[in-house]
Structures are given as C-alpha cells and as structure tokens.
Biotite code that builds the C-alpha atoms (Angstrom):
import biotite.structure as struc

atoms = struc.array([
    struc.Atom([15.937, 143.539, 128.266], chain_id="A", res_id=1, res_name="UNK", atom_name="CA", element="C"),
    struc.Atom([17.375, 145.209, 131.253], chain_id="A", res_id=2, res_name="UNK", atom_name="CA", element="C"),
    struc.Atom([18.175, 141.979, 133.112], chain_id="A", res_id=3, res_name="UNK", atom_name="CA", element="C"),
    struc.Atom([19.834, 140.519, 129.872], chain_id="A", res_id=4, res_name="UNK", atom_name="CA", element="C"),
    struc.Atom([22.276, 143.688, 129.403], chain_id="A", res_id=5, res_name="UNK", atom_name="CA", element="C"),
    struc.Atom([23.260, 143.205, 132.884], chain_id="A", res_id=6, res_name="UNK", atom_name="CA", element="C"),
    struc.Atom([23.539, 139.529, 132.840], chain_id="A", res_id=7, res_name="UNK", atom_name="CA", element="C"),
    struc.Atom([25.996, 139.766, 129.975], chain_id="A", res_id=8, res_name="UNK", atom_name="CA", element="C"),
    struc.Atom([28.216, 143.032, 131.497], chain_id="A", res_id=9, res_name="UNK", atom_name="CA", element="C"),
    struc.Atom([28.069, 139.805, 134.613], chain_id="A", res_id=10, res_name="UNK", atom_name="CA", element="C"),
    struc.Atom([29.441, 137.353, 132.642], chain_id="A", res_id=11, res_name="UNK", atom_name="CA", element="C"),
    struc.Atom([31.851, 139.660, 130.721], chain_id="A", res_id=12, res_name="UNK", atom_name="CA", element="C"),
    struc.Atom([33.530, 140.524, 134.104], chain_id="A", res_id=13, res_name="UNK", atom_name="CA", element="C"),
    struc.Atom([33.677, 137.477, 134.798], chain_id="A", res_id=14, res_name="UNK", atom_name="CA", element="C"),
    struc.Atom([35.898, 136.200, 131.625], chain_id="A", res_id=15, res_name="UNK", atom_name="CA", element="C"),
    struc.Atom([38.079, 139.157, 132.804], chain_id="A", res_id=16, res_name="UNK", atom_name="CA", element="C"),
    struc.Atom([38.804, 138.084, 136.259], chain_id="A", res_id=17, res_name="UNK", atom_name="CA", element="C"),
    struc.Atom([39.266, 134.435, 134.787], chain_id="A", res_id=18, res_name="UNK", atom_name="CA", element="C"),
    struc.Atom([41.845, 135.972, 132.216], chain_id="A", res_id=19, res_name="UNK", atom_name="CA", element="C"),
    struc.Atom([43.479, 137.509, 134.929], chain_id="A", res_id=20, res_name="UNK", atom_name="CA", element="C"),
    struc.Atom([43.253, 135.076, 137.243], chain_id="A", res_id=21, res_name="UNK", atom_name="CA", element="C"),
    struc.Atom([44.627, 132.665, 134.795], chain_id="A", res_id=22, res_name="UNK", atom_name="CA", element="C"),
    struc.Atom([47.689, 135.085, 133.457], chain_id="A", res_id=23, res_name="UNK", atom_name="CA", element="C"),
    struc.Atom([48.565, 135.710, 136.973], chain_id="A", res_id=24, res_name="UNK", atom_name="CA", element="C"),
    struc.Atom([48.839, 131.894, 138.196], chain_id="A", res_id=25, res_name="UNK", atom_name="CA", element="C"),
    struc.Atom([49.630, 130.033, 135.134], chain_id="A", res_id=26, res_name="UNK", atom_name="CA", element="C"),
    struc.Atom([52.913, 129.071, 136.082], chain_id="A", res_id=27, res_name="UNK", atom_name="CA", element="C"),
    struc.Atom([51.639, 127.636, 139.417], chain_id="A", res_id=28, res_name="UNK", atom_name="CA", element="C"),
    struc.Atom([48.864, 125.965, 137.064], chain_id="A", res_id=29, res_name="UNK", atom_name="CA", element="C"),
    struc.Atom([50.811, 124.194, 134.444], chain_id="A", res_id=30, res_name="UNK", atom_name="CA", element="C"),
    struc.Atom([53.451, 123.273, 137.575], chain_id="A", res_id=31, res_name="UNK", atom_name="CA", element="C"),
    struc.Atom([50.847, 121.319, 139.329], chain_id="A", res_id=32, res_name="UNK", atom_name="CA", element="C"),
    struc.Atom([49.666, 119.931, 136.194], chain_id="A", res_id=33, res_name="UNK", atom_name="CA", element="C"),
    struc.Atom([52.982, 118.872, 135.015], chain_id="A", res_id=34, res_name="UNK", atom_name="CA", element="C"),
    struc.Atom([54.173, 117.048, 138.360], chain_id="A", res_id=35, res_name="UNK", atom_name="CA", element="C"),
    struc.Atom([50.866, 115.166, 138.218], chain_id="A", res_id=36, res_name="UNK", atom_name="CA", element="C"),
    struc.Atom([51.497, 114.061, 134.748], chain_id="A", res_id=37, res_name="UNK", atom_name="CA", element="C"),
    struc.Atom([54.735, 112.568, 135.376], chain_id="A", res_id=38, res_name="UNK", atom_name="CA", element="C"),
    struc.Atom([53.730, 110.944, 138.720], chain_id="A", res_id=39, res_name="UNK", atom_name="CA", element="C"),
    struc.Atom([51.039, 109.252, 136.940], chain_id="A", res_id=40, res_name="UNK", atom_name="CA", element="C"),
    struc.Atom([53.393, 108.571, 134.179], chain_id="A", res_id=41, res_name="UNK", atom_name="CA", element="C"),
    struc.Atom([56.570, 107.265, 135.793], chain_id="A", res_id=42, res_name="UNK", atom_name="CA", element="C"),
    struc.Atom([55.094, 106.365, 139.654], chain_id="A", res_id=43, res_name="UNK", atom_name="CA", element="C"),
    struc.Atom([57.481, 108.652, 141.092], chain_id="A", res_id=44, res_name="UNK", atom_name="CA", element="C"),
    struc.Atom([57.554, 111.429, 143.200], chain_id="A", res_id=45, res_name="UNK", atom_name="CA", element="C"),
    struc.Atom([58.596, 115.096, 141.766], chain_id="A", res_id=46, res_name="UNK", atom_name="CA", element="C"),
    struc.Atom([59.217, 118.101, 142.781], chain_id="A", res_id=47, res_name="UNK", atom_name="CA", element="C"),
    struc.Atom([59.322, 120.899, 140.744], chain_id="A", res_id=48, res_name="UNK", atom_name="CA", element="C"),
    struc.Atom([61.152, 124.406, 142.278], chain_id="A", res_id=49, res_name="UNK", atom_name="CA", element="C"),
    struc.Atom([59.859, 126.499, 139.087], chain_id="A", res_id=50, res_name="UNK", atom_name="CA", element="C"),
    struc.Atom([57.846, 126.502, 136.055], chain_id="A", res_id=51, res_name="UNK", atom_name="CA", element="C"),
    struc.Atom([57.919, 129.405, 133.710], chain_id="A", res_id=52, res_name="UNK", atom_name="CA", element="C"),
    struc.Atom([55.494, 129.243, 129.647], chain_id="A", res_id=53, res_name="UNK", atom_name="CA", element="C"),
    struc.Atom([56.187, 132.712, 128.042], chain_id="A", res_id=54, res_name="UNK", atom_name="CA", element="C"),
    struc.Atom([53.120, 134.260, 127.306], chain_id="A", res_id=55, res_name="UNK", atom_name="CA", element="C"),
    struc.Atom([54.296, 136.479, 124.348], chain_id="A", res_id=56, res_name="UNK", atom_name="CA", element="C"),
    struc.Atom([57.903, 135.024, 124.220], chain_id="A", res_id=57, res_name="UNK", atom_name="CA", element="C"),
    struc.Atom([58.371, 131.388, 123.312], chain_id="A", res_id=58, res_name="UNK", atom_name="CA", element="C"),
    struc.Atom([60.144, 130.338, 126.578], chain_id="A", res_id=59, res_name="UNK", atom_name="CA", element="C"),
    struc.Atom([59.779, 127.011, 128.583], chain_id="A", res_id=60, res_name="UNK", atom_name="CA", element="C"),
    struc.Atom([61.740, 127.429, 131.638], chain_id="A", res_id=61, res_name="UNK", atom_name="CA", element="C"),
    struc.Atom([62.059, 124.392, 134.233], chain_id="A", res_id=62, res_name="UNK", atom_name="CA", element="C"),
    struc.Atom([64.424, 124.831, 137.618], chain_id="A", res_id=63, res_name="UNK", atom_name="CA", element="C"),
    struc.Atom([64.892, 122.331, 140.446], chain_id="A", res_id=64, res_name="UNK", atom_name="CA", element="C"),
    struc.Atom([63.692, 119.444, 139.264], chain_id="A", res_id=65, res_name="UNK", atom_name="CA", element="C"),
    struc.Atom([63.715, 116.821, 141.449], chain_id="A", res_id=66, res_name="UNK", atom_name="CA", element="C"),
    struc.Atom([62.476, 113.186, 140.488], chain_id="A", res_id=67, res_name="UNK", atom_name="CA", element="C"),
    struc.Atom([62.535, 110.437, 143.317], chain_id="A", res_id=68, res_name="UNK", atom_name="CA", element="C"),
    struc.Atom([62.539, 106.653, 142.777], chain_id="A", res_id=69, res_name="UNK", atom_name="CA", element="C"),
    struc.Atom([59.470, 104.560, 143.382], chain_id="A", res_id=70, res_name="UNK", atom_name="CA", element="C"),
    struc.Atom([59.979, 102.104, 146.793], chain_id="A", res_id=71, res_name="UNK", atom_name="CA", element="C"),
    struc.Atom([61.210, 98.957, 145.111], chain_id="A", res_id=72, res_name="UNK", atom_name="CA", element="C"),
    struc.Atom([63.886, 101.376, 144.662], chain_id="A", res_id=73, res_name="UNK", atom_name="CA", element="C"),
    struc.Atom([64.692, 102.886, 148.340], chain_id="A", res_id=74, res_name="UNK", atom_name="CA", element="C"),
    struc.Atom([63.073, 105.930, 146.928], chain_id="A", res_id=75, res_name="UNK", atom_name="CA", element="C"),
    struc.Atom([66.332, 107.442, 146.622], chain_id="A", res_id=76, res_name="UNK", atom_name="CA", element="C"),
    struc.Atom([66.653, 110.970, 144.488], chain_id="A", res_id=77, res_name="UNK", atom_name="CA", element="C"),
    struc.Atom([66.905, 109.750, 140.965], chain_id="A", res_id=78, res_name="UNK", atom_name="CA", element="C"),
    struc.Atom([67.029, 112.851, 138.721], chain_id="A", res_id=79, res_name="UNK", atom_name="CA", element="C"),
    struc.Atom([68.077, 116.170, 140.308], chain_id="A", res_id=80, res_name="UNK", atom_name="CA", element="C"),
    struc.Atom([67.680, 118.429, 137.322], chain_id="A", res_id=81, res_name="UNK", atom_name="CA", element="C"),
    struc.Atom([68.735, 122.260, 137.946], chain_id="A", res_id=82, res_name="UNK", atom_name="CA", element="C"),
    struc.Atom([67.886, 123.700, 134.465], chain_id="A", res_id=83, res_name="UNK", atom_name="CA", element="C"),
    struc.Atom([66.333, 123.270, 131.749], chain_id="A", res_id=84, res_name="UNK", atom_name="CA", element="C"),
    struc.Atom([65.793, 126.312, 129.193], chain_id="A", res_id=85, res_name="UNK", atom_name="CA", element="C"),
    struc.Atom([64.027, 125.576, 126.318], chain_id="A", res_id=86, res_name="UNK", atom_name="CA", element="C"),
    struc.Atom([63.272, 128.497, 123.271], chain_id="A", res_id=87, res_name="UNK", atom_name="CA", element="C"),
    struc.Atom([61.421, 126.978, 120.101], chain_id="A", res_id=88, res_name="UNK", atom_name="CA", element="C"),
    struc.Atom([59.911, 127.901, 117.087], chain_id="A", res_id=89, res_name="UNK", atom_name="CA", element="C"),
    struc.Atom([56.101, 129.144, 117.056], chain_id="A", res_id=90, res_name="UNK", atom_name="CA", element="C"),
    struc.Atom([55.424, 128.821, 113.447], chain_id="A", res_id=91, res_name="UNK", atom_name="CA", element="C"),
    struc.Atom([56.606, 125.336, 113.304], chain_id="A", res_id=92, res_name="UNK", atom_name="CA", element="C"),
    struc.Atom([54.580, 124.370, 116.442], chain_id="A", res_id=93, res_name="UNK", atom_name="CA", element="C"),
    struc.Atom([51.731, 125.587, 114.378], chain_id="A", res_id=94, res_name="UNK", atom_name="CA", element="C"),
    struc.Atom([52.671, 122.993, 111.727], chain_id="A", res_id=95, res_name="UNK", atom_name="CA", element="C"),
    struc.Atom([52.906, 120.304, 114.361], chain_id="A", res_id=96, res_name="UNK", atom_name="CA", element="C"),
    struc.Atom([56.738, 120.138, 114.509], chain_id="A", res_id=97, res_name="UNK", atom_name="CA", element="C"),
    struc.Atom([59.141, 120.927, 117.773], chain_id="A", res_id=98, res_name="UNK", atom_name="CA", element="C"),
    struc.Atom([61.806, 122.913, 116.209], chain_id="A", res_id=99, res_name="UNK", atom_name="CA", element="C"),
    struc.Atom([64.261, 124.110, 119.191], chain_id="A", res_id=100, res_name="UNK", atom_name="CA", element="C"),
    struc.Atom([66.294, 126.973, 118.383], chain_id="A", res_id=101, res_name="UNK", atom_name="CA", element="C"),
    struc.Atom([68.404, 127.114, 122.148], chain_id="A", res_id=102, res_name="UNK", atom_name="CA", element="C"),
    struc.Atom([68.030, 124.148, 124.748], chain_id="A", res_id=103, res_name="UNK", atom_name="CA", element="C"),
    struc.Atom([70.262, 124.982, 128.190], chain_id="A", res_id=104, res_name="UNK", atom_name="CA", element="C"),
    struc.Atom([70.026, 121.563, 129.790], chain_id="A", res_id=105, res_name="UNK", atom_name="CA", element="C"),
    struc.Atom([71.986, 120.951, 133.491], chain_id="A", res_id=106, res_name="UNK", atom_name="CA", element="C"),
    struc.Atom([71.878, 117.745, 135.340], chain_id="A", res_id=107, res_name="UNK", atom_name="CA", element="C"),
    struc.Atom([73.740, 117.687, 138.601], chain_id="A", res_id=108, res_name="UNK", atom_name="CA", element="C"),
    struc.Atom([73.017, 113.935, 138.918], chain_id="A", res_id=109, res_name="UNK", atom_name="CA", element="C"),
    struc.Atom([71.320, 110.769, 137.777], chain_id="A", res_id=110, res_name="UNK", atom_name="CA", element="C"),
    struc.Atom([71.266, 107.928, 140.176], chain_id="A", res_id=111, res_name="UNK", atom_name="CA", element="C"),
    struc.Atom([71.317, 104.436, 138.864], chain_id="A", res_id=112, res_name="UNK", atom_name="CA", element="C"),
    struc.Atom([69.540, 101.960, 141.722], chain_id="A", res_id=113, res_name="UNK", atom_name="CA", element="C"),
    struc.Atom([69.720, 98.237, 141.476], chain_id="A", res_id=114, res_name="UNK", atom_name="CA", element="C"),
    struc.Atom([67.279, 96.753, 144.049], chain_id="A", res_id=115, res_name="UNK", atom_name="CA", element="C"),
    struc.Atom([67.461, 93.074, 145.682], chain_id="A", res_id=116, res_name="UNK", atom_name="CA", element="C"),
    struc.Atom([65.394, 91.005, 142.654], chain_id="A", res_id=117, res_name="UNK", atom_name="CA", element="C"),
    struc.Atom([68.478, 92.735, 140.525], chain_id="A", res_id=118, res_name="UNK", atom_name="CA", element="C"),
    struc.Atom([66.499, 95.053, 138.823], chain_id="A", res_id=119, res_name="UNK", atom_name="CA", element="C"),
    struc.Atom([67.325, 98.149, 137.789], chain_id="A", res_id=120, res_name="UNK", atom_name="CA", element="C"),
    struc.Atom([65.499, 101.771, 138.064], chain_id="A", res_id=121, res_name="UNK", atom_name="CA", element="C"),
    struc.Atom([66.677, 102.581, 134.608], chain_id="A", res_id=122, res_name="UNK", atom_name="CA", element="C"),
    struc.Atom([65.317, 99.533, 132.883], chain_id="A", res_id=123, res_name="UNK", atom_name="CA", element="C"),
    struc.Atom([62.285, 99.583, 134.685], chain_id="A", res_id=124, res_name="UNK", atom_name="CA", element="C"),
    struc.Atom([61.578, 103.077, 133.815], chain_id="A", res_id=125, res_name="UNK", atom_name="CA", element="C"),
    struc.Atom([61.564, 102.070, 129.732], chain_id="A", res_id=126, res_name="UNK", atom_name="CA", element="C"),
    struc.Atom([59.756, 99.134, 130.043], chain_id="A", res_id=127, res_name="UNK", atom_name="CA", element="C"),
    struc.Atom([57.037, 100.814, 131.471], chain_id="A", res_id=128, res_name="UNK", atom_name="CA", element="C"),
    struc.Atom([53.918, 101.286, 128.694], chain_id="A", res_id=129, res_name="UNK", atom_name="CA", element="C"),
    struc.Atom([53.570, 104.657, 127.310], chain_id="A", res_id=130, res_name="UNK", atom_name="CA", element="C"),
    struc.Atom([49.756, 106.029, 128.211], chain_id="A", res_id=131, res_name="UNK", atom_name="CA", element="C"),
    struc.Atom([47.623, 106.242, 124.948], chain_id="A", res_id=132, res_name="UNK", atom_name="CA", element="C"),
    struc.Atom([47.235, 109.866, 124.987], chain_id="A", res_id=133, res_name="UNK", atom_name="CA", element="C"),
    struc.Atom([51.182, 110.669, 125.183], chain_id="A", res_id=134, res_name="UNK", atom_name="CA", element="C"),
    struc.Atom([51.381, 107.744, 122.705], chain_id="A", res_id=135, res_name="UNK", atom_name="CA", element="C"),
    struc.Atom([48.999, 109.719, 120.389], chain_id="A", res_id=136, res_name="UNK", atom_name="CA", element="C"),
    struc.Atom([50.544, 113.001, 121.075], chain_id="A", res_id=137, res_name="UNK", atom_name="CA", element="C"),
    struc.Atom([53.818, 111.626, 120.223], chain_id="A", res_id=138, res_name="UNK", atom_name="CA", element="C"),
    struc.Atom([52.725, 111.123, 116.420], chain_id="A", res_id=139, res_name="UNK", atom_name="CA", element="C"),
    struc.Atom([51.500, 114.324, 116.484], chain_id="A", res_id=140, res_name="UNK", atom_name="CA", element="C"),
    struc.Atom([54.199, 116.052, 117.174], chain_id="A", res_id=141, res_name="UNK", atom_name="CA", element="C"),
    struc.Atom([57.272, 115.869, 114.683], chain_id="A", res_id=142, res_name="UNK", atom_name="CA", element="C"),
    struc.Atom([60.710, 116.145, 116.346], chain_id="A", res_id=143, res_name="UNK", atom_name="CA", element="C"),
    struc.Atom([62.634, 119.071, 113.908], chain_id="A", res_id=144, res_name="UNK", atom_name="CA", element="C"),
    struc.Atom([65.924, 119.359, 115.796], chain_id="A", res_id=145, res_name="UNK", atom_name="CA", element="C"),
    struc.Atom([68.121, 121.297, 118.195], chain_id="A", res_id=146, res_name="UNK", atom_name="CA", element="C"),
    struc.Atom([70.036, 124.229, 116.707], chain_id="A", res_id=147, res_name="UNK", atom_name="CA", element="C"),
    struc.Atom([71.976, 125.243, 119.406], chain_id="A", res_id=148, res_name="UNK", atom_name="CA", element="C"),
    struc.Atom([72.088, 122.487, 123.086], chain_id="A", res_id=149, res_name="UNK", atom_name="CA", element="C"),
    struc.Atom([73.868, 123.993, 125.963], chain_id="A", res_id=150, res_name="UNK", atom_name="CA", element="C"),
    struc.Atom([74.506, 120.319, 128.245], chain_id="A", res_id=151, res_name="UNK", atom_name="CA", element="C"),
    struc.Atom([76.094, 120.351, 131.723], chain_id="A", res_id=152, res_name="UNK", atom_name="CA", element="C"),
    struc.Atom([75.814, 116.786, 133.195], chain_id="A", res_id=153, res_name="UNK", atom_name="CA", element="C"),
    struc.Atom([77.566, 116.142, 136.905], chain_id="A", res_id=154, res_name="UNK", atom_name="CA", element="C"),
    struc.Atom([77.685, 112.677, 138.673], chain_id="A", res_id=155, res_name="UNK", atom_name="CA", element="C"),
    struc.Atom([75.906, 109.711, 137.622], chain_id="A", res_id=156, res_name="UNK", atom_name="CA", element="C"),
    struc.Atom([75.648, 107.112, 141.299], chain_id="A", res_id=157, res_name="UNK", atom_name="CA", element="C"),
    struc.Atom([75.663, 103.500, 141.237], chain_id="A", res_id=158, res_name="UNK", atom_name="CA", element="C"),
    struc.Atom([73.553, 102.194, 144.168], chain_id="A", res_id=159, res_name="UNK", atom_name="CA", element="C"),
    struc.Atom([73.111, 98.358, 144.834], chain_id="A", res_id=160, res_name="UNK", atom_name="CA", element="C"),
    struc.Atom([70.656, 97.944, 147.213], chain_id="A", res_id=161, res_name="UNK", atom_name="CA", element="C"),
    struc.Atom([71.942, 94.293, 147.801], chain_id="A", res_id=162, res_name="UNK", atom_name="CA", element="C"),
    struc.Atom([75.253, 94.487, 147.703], chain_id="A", res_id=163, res_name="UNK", atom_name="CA", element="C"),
    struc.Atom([76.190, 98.427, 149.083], chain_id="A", res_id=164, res_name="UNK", atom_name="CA", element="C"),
    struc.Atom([80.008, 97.183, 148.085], chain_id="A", res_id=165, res_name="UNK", atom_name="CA", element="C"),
    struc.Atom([79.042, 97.754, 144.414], chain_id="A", res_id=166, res_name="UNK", atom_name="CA", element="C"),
    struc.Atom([78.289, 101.511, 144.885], chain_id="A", res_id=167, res_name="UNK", atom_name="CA", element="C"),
    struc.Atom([80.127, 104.019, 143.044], chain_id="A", res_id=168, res_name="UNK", atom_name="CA", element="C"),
    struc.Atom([79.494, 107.085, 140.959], chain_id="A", res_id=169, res_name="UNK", atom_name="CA", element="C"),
    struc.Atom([81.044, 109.108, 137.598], chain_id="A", res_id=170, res_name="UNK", atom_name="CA", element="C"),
    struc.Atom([81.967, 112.309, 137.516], chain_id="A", res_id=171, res_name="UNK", atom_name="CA", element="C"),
    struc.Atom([80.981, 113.216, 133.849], chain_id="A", res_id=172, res_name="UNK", atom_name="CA", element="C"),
    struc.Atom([82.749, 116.743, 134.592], chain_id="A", res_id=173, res_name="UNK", atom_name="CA", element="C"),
    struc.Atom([80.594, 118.583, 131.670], chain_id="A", res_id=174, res_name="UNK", atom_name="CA", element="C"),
    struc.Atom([80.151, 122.391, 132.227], chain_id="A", res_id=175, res_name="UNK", atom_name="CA", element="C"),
    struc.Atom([78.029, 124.418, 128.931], chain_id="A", res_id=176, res_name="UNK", atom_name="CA", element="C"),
    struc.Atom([79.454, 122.204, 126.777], chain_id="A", res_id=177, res_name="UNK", atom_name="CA", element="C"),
    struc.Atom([77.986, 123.460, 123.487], chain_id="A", res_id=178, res_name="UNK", atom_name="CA", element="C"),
    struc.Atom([76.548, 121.120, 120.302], chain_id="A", res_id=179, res_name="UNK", atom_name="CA", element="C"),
    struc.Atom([74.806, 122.769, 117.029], chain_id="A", res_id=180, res_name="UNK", atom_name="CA", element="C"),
    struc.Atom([72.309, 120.842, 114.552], chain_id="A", res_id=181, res_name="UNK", atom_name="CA", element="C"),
    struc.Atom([71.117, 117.863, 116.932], chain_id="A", res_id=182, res_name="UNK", atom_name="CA", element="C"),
    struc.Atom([68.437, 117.166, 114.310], chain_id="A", res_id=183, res_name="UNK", atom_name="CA", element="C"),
    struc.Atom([67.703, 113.578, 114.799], chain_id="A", res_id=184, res_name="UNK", atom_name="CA", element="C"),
    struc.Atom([67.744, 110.928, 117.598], chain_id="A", res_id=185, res_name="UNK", atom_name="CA", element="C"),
    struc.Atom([71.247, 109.131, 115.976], chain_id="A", res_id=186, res_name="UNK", atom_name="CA", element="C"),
    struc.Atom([73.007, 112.739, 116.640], chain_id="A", res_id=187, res_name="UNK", atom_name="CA", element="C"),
    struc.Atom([71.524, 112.173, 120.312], chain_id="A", res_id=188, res_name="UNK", atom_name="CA", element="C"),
    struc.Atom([72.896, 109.309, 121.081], chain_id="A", res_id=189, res_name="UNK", atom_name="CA", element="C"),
    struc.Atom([76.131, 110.395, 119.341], chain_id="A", res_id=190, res_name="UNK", atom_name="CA", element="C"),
    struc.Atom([76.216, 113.196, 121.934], chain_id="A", res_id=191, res_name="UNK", atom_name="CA", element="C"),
    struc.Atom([75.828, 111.258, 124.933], chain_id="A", res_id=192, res_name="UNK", atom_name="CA", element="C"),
    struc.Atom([78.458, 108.386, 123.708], chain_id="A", res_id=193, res_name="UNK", atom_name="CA", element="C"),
    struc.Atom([80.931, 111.302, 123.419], chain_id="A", res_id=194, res_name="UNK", atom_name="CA", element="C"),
    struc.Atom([79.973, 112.399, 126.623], chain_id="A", res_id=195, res_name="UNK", atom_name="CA", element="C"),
    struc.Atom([79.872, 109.204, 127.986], chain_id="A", res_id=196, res_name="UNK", atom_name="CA", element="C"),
    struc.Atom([83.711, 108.335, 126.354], chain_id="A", res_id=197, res_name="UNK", atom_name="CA", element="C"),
    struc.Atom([84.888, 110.920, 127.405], chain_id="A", res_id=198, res_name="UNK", atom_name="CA", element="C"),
    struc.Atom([84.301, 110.920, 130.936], chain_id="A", res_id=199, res_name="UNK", atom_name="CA", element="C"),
    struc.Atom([85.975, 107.356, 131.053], chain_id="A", res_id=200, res_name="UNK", atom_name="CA", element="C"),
    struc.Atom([82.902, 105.549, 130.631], chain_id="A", res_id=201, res_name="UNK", atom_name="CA", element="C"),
    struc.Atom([83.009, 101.724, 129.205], chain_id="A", res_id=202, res_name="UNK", atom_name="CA", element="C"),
    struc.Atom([82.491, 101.762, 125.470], chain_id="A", res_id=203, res_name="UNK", atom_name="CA", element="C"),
    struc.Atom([80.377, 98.441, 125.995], chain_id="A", res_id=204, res_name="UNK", atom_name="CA", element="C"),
    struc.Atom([78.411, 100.516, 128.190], chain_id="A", res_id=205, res_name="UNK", atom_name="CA", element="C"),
    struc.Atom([78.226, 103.073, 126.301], chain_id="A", res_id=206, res_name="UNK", atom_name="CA", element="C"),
    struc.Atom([74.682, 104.212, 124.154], chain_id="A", res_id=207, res_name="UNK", atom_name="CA", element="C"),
    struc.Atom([74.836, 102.701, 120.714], chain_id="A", res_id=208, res_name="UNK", atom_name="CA", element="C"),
    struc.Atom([74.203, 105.429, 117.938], chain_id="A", res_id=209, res_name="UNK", atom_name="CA", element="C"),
    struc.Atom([71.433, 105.109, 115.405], chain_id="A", res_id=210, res_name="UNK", atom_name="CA", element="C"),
    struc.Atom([72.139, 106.521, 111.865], chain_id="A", res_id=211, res_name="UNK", atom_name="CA", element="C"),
    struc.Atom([71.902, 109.807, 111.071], chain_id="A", res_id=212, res_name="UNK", atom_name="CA", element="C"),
    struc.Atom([71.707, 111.926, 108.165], chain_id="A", res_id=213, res_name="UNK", atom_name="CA", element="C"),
    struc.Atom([73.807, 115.215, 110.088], chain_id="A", res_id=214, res_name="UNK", atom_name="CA", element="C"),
    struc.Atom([76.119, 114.728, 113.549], chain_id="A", res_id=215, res_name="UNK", atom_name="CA", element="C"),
    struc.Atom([75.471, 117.119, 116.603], chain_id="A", res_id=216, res_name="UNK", atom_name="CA", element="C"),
    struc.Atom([78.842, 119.157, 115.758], chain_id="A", res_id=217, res_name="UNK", atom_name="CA", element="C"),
    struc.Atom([80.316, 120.628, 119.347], chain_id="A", res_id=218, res_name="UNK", atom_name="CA", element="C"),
    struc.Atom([81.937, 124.009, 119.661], chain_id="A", res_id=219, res_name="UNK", atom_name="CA", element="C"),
    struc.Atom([84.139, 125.792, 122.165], chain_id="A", res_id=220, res_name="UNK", atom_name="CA", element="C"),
    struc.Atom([82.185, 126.065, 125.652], chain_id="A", res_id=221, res_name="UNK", atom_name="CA", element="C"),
    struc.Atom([80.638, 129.547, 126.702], chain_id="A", res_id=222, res_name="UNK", atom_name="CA", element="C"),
    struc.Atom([81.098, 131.279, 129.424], chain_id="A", res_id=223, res_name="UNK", atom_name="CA", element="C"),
    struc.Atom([77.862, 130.068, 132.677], chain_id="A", res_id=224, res_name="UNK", atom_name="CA", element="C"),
    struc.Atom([77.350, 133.362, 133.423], chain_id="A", res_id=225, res_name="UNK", atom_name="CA", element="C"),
    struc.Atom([76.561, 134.168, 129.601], chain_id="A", res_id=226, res_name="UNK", atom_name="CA", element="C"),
    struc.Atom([72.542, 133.283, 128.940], chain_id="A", res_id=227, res_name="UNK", atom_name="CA", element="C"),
    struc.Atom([70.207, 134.076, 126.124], chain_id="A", res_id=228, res_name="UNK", atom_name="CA", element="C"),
])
C-alpha cells in the first residue's frame, strides 16, 4: 500500500503545480488561444498586446489589438483596437445570458480596403460562414444588454487599391462618449448611426436601425483619466 500512498501524494503535487502553472500563465494561455480563434475565423492576422480574465473579479480586459487584412486586401492594418474593458454579470452567465454591466470600448481606426475585382474587406468579412461551433455557441448564449458603454472611435480610412485617387478617411472625433441601457441590437445600430451622423457621415451610408423595444440613451462624457 506504500507505493499507492506515494503514487497519489505524486499525482496530488502534480494537480498543484498544474493549478499554479495554469493561474500563473492564463493570460498568456487564453491570448494564444484567442488570436488563433480569430485567425481561423476571419483569415487574418492579429496581434494581441494584452489579455487579462479576472480570476475572482469578473473582468475581460483586451489592449492593442491589432487585426490585419488578408492579401487580396494589401494586408493593410484593418482594426487597431486600443481597449476594450468589459465587466459582466456572473449569475447571469450562469443562466446562459451576457449581461454587461460597464463596456470601455476605443477604436483608433478601422480601415475600409477596396481591392482591384472591387471588392470590399468589409463585405467580405460578413459574407464569410460562421464555423458550427461559434454558430452553436451563439444560441447558447443570450445577449442581455449593456448598462453602461464607454465608446471612443478615431478615423475610419478609405483605401482603393485600384484607384489610390479614391482614398480618404473620417475623423469620427468620439472621446468616452457615454450610452446607458444598450439592451438590444436596434439600440446598436442606433448608436453607431448617431455616431456615424454626427461625424458628417452620409445618411445613405449610414447603418439602418432595427426596432427596438428601449434606445441606448447617451449622457454627458467622463473624464479618460476616470476608470472603473
């Protein structure tokens, strides 16, 4: 019986170090894993500066995001994504719903390409099939709102491959501007059309709002320096 009690203290010293192993490099884990999910979902090339799960806090922290366009579209930057801050609800995750109580969201640029066949990175993007197992995980999980969004948006680009004379960009010129109760994809889109409006975007161009039951209501801007 010797061997056994030994072979067991083994094995339970082993579970520790894993533990600890695993607490200690979990951010560098689920980093990896994430940038390999969204090459293999998108085709595109990320990098991703930091990656931060709360272990007894319910925190998702994401900084320096970088996503780069596939080669039919120069691989030019496409997303360069500063921050994103995301606190939500534990007990509704337990009932399969994403309830966000504070999402801090900065974008310092979105690049829209247009290559030579007149395609457009955008476009392409969406029409690409959603795996089965994000499909499936999408039904699983129930979308229960934003209480609080904190969105700073910079420049979107215009790049025609074909015709460089086309180029341009859009300052959108949004700094913490602050939005309570985005509870539904219509009060989405009723953000960004704002947004959009507002930074002397086209209104044909502009997103098209679904209904919704409660609009994303914005407030006075805080202060950068002042984070949760």
């Amino acid at each position: 019986m010797k061997w056994l009690f030994k072979w067991c203290f083994r094995l339970m010293l082993l579970l520790v170090v894993a533990i600890i192993t695993l607490v200690l490099f979990k951010d560098a884990i689920m980093k990896a894993v994430i940038e390999q999910r969204i090459r293999a979902r998108t085709g595109m090339d990320v990098k991703i500066g930091r990656f931060s799960v709360g272990i007894f806090s319910p925190v998702v922290t994401i900084e320096k995001l970088k996503l780069y366009n596939r080669p039919e579209f120069g691989g030019t930057p496409f997303i360069d994504m500063p921050e994103l801050y995301v606190e939500y609800e534990r007990a509704a995750l337990r009932q399969r719903k994403l309830h966000i109580t504070l999402m801090r969201f900065s974008l310092a640029e979105l690049t829209v390409v247009k290559n030579e066949a007149g395609q457009t990175n955008l476009v392409s993007l969406m029409a690409q099939p959603d795996p089965k197992e994000a499909r499936n995980h999408a039904r699983d999980l129930e979308f229960a709102g934003i209480d609080v969004l904190n969105l700073s948006l910079g420049k979107v680009r215009f790049l025609d491959l074909k015709d460089p004379r086309q180029n341009g960009a859009l300052d959108l010129g949004v700094k913490n501007q602050v939005f309570r109760n985005v509870n539904s994809e219509g009060d989405v889109f009723g953000v960004l059309l704002m947004v959009w409006l507002r930074s002397g975007g086209s209104s044909s161009s502009a997103p098209t709002p679904s209904p919704s039951k409660s609009a994303a209501a914005p407030v006075p801007s805080v202060p950068s320096g002042k984070k949760k």
